[in-house]
C-alpha positions as a Python dict, from the first residue, in 0.01 Angstrom:
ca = {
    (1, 'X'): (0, 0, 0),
    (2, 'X'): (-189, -313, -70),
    (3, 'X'): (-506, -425, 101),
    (4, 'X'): (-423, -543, 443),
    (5, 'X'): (-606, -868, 441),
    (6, 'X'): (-799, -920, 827),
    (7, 'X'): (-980, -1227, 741),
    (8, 'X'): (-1104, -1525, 991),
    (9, 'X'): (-825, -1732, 803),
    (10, 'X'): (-579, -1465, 899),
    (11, 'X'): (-662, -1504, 1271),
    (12, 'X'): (-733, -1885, 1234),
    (13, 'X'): (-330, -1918, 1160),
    (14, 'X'): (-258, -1655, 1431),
    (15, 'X'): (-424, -1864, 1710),
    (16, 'X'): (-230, -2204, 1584),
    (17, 'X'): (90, -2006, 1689),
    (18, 'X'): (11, -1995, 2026),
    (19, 'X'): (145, -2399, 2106),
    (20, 'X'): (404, -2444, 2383),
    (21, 'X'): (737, -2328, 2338),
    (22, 'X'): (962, -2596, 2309),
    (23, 'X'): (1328, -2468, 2408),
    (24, 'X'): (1341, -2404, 2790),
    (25, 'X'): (1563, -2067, 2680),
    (26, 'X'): (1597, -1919, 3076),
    (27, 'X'): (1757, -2230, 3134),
    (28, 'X'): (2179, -2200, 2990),
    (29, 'X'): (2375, -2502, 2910),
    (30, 'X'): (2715, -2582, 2798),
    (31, 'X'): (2685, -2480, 2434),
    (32, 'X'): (3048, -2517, 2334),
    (33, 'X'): (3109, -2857, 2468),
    (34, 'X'): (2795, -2987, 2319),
    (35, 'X'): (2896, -2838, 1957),
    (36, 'X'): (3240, -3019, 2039),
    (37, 'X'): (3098, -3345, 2089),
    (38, 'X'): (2870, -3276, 1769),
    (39, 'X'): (3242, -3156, 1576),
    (40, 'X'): (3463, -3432, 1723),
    (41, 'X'): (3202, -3677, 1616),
    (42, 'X'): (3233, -3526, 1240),
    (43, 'X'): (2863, -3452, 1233),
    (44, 'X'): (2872, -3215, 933),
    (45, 'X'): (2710, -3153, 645),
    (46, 'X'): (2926, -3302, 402),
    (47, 'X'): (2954, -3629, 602),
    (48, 'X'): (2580, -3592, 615),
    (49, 'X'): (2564, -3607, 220),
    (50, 'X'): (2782, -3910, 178),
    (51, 'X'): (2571, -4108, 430),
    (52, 'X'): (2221, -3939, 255),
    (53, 'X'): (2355, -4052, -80),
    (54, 'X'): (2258, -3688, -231),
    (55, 'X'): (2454, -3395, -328),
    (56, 'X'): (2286, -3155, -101),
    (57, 'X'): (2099, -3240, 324),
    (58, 'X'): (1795, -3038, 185),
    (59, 'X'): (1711, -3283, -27),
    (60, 'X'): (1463, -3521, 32),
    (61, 'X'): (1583, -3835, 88),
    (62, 'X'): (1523, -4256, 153),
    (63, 'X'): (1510, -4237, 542),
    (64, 'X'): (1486, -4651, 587),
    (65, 'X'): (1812, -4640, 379),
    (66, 'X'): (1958, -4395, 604),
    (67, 'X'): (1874, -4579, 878),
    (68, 'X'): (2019, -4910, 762),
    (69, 'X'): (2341, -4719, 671),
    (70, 'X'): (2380, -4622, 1034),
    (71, 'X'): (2295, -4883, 1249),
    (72, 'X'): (2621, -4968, 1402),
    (73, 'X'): (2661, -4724, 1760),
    (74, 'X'): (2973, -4515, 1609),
    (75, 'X'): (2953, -4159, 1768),
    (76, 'X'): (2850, -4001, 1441),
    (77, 'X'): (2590, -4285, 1348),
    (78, 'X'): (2468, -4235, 1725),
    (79, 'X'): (2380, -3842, 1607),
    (80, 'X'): (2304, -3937, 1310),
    (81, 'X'): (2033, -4139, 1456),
    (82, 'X'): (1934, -3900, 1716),
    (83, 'X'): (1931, -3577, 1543),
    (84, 'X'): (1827, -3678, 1201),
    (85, 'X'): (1634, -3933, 1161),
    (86, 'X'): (1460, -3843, 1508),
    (87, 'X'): (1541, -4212, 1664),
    (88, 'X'): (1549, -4245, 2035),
    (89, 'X'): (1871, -4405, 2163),
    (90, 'X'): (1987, -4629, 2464),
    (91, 'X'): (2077, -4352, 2723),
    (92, 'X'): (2398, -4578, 2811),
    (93, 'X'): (2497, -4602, 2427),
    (94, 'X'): (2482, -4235, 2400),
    (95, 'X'): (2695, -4141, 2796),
    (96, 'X'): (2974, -4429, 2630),
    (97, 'X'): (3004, -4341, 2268),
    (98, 'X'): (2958, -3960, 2324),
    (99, 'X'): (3166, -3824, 2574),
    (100, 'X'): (3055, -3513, 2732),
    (101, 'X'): (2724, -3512, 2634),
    (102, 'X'): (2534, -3364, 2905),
    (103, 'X'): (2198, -3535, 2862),
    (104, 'X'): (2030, -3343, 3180),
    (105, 'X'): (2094, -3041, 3075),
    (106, 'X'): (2008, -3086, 2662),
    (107, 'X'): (1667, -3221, 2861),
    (108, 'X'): (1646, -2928, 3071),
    (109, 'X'): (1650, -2704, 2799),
    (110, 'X'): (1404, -2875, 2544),
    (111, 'X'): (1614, -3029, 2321),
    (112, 'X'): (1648, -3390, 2442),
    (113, 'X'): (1343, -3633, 2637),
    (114, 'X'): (1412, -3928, 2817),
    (115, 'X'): (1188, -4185, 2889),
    (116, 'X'): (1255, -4596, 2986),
    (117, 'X'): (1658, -4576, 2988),
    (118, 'X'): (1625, -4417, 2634),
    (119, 'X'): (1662, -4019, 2443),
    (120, 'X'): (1534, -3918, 2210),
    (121, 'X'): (1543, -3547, 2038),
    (122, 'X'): (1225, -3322, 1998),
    (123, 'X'): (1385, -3101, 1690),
    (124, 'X'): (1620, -3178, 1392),
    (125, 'X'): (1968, -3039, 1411),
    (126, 'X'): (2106, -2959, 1070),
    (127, 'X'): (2462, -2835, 955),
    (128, 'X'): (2421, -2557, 725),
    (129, 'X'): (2798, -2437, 651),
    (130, 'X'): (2961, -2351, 1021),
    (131, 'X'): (2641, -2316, 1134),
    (132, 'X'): (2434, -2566, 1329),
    (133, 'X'): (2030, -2511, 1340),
    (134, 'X'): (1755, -2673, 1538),
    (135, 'X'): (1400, -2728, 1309),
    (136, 'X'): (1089, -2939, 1362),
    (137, 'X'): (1160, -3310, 1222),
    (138, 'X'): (983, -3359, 838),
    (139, 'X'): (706, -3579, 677),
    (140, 'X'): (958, -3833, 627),
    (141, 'X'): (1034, -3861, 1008),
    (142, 'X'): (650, -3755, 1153),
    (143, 'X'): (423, -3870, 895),
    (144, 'X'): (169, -3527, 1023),
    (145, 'X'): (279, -3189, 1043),
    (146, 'X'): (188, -2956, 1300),
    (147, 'X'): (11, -2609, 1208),
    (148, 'X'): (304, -2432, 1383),
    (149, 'X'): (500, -2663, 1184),
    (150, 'X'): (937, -2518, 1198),
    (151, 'X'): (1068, -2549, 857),
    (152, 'X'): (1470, -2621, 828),
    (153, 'X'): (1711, -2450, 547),
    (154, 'X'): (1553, -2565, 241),
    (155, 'X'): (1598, -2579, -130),
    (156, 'X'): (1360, -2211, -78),
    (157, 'X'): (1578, -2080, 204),
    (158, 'X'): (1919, -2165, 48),
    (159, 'X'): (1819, -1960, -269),
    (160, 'X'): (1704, -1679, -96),
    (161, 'X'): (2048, -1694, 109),
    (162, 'X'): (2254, -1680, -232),
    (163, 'X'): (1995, -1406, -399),
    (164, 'X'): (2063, -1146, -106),
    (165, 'X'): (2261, -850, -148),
    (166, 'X'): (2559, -860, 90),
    (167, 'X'): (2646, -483, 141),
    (168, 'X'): (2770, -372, 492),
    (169, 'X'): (2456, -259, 636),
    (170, 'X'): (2342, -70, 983),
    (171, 'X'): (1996, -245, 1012),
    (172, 'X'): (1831, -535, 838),
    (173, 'X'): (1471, -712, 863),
    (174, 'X'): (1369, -1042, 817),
    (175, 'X'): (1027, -1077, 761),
    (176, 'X'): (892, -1432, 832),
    (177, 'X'): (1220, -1552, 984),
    (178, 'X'): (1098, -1934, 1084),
    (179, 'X'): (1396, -2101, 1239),
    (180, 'X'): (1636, -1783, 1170),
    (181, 'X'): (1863, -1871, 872),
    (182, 'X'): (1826, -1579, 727),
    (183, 'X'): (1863, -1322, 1024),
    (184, 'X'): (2145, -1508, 1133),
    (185, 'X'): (2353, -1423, 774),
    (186, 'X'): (2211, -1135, 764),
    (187, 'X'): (2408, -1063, 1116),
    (188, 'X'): (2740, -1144, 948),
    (189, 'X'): (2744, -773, 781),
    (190, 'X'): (2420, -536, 950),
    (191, 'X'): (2484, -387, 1278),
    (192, 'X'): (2154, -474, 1426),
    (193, 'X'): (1872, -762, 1266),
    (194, 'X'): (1485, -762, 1333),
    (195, 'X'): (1345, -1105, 1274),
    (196, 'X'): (972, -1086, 1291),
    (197, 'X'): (732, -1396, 1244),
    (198, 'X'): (354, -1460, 1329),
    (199, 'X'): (450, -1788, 1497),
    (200, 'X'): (559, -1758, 1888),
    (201, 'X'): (717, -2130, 1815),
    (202, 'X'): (962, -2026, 1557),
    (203, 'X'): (1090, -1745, 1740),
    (204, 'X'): (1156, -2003, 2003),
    (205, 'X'): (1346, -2188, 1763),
    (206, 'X'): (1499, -1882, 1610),
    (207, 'X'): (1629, -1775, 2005),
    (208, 'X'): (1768, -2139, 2013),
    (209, 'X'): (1952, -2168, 1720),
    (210, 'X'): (2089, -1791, 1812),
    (211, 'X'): (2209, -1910, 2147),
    (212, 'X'): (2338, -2275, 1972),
    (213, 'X'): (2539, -2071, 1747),
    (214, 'X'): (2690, -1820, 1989),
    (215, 'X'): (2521, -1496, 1719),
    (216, 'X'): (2408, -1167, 1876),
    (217, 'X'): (2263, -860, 1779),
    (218, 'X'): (1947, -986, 1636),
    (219, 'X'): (1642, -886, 1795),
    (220, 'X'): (1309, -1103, 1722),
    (221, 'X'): (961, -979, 1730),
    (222, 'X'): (649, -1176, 1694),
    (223, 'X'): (397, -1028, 1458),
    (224, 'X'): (294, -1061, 1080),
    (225, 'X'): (451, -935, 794),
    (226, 'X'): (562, -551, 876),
    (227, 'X'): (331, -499, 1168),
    (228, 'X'): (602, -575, 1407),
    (229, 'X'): (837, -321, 1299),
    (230, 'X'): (573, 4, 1229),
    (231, 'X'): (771, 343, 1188),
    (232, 'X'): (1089, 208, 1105),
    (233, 'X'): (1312, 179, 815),
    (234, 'X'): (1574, -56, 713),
    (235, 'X'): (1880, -126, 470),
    (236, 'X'): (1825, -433, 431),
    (237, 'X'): (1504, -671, 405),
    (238, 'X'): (1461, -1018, 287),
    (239, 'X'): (1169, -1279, 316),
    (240, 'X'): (1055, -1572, 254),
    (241, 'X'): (687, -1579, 348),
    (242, 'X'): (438, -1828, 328),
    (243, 'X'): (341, -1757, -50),
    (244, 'X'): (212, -2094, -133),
    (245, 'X'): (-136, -2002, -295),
    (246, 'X'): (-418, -2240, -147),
    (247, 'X'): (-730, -2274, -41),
    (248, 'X'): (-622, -2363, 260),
    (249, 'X'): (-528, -2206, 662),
    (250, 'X'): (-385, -2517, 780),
    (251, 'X'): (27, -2437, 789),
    (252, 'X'): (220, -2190, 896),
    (253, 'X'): (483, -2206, 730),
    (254, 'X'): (293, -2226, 386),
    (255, 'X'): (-63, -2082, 443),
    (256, 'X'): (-104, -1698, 433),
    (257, 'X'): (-479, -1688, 468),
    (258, 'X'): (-474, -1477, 214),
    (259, 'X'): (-661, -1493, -124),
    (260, 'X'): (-472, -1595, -400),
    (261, 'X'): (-131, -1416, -371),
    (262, 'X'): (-203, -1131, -168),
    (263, 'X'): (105, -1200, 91),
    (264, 'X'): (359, -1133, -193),
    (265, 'X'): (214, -830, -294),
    (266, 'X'): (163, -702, 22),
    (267, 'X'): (582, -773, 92),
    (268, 'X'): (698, -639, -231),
    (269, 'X'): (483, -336, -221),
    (270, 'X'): (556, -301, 142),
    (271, 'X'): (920, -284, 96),
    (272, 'X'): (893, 45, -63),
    (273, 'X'): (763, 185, 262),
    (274, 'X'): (1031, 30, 478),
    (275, 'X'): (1342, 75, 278),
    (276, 'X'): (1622, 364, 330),
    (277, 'X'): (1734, 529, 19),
    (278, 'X'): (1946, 257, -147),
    (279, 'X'): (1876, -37, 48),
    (280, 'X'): (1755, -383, -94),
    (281, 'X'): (1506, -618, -72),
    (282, 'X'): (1525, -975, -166),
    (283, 'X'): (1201, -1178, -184),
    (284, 'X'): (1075, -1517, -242),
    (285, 'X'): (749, -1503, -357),
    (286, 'X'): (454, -1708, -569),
    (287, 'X'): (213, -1537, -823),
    (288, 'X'): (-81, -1645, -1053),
    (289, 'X'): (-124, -1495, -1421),
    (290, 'X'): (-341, -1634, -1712),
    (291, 'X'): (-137, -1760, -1945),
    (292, 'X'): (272, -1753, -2041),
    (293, 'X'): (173, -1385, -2223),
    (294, 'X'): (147, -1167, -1911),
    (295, 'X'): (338, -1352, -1664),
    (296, 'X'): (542, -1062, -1547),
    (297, 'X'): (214, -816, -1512),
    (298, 'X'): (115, -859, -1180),
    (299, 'X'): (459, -844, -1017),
    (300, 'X'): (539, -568, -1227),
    (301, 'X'): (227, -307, -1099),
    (302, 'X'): (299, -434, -743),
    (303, 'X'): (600, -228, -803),
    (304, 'X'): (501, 18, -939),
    (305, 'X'): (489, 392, -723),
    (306, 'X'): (730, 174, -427),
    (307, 'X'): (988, 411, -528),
    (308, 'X'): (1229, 127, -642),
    (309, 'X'): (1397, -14, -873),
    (310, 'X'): (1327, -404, -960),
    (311, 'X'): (1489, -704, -1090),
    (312, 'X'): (1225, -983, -1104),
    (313, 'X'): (1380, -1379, -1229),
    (314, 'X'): (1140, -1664, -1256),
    (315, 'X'): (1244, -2001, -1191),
    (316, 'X'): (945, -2199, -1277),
    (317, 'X'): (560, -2178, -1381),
    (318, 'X'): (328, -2472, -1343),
    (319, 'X'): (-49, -2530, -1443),
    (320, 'X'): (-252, -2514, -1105),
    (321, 'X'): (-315, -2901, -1120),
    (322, 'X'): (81, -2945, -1097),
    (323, 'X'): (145, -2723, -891),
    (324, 'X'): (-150, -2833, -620),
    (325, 'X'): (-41, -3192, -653),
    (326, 'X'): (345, -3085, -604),
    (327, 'X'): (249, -2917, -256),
    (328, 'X'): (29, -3149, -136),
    (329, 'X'): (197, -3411, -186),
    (330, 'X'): (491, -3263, -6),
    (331, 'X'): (310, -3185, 299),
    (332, 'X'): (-15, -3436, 298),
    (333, 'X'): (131, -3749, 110),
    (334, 'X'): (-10, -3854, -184),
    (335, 'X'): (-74, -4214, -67),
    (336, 'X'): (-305, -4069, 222),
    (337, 'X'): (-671, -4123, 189),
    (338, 'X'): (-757, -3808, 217),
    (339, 'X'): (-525, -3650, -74),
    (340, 'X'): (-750, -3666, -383),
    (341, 'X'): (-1038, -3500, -227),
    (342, 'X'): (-789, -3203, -106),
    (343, 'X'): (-666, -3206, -500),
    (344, 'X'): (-1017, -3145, -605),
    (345, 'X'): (-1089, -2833, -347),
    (346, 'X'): (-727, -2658, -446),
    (347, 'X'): (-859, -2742, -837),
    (348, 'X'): (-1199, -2596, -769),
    (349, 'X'): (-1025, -2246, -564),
    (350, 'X'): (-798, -2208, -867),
    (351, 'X'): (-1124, -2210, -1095),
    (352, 'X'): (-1310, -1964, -929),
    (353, 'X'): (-1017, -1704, -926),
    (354, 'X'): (-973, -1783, -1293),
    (355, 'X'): (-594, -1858, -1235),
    (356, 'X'): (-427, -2020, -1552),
    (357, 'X'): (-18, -2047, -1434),
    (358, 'X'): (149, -2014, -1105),
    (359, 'X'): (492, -1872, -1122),
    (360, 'X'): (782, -1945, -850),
    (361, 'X'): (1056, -1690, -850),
    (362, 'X'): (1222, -1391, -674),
    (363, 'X'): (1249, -1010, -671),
    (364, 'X'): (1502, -798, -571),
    (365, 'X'): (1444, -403, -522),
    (366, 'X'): (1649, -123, -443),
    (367, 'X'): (1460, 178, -297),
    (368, 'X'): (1597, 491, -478),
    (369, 'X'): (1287, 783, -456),
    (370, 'X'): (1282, 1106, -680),
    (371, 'X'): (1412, 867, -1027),
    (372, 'X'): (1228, 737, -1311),
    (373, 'X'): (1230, 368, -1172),
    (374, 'X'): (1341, 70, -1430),
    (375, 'X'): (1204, -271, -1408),
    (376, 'X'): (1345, -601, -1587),
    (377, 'X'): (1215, -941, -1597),
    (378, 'X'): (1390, -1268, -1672),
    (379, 'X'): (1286, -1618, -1707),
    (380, 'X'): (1559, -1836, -1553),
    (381, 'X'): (1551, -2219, -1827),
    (382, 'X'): (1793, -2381, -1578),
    (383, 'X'): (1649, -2374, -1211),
    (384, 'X'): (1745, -2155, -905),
    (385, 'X'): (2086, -2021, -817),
    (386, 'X'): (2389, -2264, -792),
    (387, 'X'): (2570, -2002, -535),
    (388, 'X'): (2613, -1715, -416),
    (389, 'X'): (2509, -1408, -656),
    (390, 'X'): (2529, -1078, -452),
    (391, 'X'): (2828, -976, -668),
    (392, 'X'): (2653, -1048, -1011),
    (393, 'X'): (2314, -917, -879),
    (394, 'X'): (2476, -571, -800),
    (395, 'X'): (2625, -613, -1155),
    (396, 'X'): (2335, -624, -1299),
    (397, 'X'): (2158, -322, -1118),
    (398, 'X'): (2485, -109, -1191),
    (399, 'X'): (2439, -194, -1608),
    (400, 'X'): (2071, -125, -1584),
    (401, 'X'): (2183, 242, -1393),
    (402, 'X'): (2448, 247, -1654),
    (403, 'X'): (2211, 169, -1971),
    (404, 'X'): (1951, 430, -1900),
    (405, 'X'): (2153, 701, -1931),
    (406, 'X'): (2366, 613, -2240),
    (407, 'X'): (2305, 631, -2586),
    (408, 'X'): (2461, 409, -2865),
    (409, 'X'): (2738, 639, -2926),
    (410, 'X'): (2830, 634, -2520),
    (411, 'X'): (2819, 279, -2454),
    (412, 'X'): (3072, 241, -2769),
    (413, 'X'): (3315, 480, -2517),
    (414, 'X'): (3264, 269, -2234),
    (415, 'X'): (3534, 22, -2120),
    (416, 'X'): (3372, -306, -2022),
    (417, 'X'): (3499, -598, -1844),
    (418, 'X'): (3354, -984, -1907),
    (419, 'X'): (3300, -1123, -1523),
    (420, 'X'): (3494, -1429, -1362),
    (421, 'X'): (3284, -1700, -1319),
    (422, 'X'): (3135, -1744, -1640),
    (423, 'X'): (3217, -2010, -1934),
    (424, 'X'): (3220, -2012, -2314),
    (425, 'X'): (3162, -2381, -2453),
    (426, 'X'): (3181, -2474, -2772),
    (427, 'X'): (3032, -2775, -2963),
    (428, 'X'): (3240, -2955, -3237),
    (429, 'X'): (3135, -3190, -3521),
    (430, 'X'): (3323, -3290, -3779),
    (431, 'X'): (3312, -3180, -4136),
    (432, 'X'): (3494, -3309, -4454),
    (433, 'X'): (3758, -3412, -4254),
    (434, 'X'): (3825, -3156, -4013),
    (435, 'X'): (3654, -3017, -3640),
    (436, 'X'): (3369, -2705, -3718),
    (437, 'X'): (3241, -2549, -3436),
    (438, 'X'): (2852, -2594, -3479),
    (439, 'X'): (2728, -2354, -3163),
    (440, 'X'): (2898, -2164, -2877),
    (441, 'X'): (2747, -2181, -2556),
    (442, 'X'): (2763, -1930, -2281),
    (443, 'X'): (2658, -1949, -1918),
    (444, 'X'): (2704, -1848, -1604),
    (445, 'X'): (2933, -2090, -1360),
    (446, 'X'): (2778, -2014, -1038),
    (447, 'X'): (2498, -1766, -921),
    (448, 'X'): (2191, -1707, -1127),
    (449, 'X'): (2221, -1976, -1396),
    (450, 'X'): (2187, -1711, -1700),
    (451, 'X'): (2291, -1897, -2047),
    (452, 'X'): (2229, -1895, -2429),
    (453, 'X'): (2388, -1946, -2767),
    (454, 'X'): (2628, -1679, -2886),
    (455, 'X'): (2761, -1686, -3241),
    (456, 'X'): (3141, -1693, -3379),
    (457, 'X'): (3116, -1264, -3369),
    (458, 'X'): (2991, -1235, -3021),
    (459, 'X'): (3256, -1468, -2896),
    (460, 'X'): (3545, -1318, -3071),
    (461, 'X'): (3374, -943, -2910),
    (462, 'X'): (3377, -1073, -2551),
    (463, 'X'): (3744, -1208, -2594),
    (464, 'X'): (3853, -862, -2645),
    (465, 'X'): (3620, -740, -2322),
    (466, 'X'): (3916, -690, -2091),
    (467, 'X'): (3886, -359, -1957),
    (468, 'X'): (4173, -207, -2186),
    (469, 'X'): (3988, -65, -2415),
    (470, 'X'): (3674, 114, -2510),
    (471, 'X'): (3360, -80, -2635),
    (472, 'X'): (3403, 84, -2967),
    (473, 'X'): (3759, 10, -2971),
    (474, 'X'): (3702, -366, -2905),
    (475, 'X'): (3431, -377, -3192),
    (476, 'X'): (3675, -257, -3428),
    (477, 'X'): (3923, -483, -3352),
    (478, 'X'): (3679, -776, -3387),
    (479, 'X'): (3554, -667, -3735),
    (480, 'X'): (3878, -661, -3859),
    (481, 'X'): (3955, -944, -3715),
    (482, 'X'): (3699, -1160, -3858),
    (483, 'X'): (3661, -969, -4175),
    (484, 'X'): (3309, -805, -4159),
    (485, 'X'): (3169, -499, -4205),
    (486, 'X'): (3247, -273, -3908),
    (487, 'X'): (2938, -39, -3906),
    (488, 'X'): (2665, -380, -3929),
    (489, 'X'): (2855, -565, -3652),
    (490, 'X'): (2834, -290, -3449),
    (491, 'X'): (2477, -285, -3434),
    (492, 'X'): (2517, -595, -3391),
    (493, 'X'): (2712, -583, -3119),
    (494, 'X'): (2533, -325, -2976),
    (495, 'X'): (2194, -513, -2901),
    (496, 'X'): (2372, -825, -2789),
    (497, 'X'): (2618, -623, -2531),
    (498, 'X'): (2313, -424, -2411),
    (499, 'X'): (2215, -772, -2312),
    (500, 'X'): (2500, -955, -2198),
    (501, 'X'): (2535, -678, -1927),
    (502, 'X'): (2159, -692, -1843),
    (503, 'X'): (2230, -1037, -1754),
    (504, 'X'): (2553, -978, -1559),
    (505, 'X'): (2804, -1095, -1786),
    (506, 'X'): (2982, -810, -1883),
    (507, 'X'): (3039, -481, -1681),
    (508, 'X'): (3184, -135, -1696),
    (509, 'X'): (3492, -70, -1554),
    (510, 'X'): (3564, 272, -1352),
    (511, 'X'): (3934, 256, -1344),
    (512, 'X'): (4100, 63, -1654),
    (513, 'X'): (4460, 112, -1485),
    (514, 'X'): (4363, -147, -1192),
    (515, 'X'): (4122, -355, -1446),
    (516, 'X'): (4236, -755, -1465),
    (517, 'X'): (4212, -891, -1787),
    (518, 'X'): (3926, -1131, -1695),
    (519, 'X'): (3887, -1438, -1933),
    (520, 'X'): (3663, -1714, -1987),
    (521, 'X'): (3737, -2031, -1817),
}
């Protein structure tokens, strides 16, 4: 187990947790007429896109253009107003335009004040699918952020959501919960969720946005990291902790008090201690390494003797001055006096720790004690996930089980299957007349954004990937097909299909009487 950290920056961010409460939860109010007014009013999140002018509500966007787009008192433009851009509103507007809105008791419970004939709301509410969630307002809307700051769903939280393994479960944890996104899907397929988080203010918001959403069987528990939940085990846990490597004790939400990246090793090699036999983890985490030569070290010995098995992707890596200025300006503003002589402490903290690269990325484990454990390490070109990716994720462990234990000569007996959801491309120029295909490109549709070139062979070998027929069957029929010599292509073959399933693309098939014939799209 790692170090458990007990510093005076630890306790410093303990004692900013201790703020008032803002959600009145003893008092009840009427939570499906209020979501009625919010659905009849067509406060969504796509309508919230089209008005943001972005593809996606966690973006950042132009809040003086938001403003201007909805000035007129419509009943969505009134919410808009209200619980978006964090506007107060004429109280008479808001009884005429939004019928059934009962303003005493949204101010009863926390979520509306009134003040000179006008309300105005103390939290965000956000659409995030069918789900509606309650979050402290952003930079954009309150220039300062609190220390007990309430993130929403995020560009962080969304990937997280789409990395987690979505298995029927009995019990799941959520380790640094914030406003409860995560605990909240999580409850969709485990029995029973633990939420934990050091912050007394986001479990209020997390015990909100449970009763605004009508979810049960979560149980939340104030306390950091795994301290909260001592002497039990789970099938499930996922986290997105405050891995942001600073200086710094001043959020949160971002701010472990930790040196360097101490919270994400003590959550991945906690996980190991805390999973059943077979269960996952998905984490979010940050990590420093010297250069682009050993950026998968430290990750990989945190891993090491958990008893698990781990799939590590990396969606970015940044030189410290980057990567200081990219947080900082997020959360300080770089047009604030006070932001270049922050730049220049972060600089000098990354010095003396002799830290050459952060790293941004995730890890997913799978406890499985008594086996030679495997780990694999990917860089990730084209950014996070573009969906969900539980399926291909469980893929991916399944070929790694799969390529341990086989040899050359009983992967070629294998019947393989090339996954839905993935495209072939391929680029055309013209030559002497006539169209040539000049590369093929293959990637992944939606999930973990896996791609790369394949060549004329490998394409016409994943064509015959249908399940039918063995791997050595299918590399026979391609040879011939193309004319080549059948015992080089298939060590040819070999290498690249290793890969291909490594990465999700292609996988075994138990039963080849029920197999579809899966085909690129």
């Amino acid at each position: 187990m790692a170090k458990n950290y007990k510093d005076k920056s630890r306790a410093k961010i303990a004692a900013q947790t201790q703020n008032t409460k803002v959600f009145c939860l003893d008092r009840r109010f009427d939570v499906k007429t209020f979501k009625r007014v919010i659905e009849d009013a067509g406060y969504c999140e796509k309508a919230l896109a089209e008005t943001l002018g972005i593809s996606c509500v966690h973006e950042r966007q132009d809040v003086d253009v938001v403003y201007r787009r909805v000035k007129t008192d419509s009943p969505y433009n009134i919410l808009v107003r209200l619980f978006w851009l964090g506007l107060s509103v004429p109280e008479s507007i808001a009884r005429k335009s939004l019928s059934g809105l009962d303003i005493e008791d949204l101010e009863a419970i926390g979520l509306l004040n009134r003040h000179n004939g006008k309300i105005r709301s103390v939290a965000r509410l956000a659409p995030y699918h069918d789900l509606m969630l309650a979050s402290d307002f952003g930079p954009e809307i309150h220039r300062k952020l609190s220390a007990d700051h309430v993130l929403g769903v995020g560009a962080a939280s969304v990937t997280l959501a789409n990395l987690t393994v979505r298995r029927n479960v009995k019990i799941a944890l959520d380790i640094g919960s914030g406003a409860g996104i995560q605990s909240f899907l999580a409850a969709r397929h485990a029995e029973h969720v633990v939420g934990t988080d050091i912050s007394q203010r986001a479990i209020n918001f997390a015990r909100f946005n449970a009763m605004l959403n009508d979810i049960s069987g979560i149980e939340w528990r104030q306390g950091g990291l795994y301290e909260p939940v001592a002497g039990q085990q789970f099938d499930l846990i996922v986290s997105n902790p405050p891995f942001v490597i600073s200086p710094e004790s001043r959020f949160v939400f971002r701010d472990a008090g930790m040196p360097g990246d101490a919270i994400s090793e003590q959550v991945i090699r906690g996980a190991g201690e805390w999973l059943n036999a077979g269960g996952f983890a998905c984490i979010l985490f940050n990590w420093h390494h010297s250069d682009d030569t050993d950026w998968d070290a430290r990750p990989r010995s945190w891993v090491s003797r958990t008893g698990c098995d781990a799939w590590m992707i990396s969606f970015k890596s940044a030189d410290p001055l980057t990567y200081a200025a990219e947080w900082l300006g997020s959360c300080v503003g770089r047009s604030q006096p006070e932001y270049g002589s922050r730049l220049d402490e972060w600089m000098a903290y990354y010095e003396k720790m002799q830290i050459g690269r952060i790293s941004a990325g995730a890890i997913i484990m799978r406890k499985r004690p008594n086996s030679s454990n495997w780990f694999q390490a990917h860089v990730i070109d084209r950014g996070r996930c573009t969906g969900p990716a539980a399926d291909q994720i469980e893929r991916i462990f399944a070929a790694e089980d799969m390529l341990e234990t086989l040899d050359d000569r009983q992967l070629l007996q294998q019947r393989l299957a090339f996954a839905n959801n993935h495209r072939l491309e391929h680029q055309l120029v013209v030559e002497d007349g006539r169209w040539v295909i000049r590369a093929e490109h293959l990637y992944a549709v939606n999930g973990i954004p896996f791609a790369g070139n394949v060549d004329m062979y490998i394409a016409n070998l994943l064509a015959g990937c249908n399940g039918k027929w063995t791997l050595g069957e299918v590399v026979g029929k391609a040879a011939e097909r193309i004319q080549t010599n059948r015992e080089e292509f298939t060590r040819a073959c070999l290498a690249a299909v290793r890969k291909l399933m490594q990465s999700g693309f292609l996988s075994p098939v138990s039963n080849p009487c029920t197999s579809v014939n899966q085909k690129s799209k």
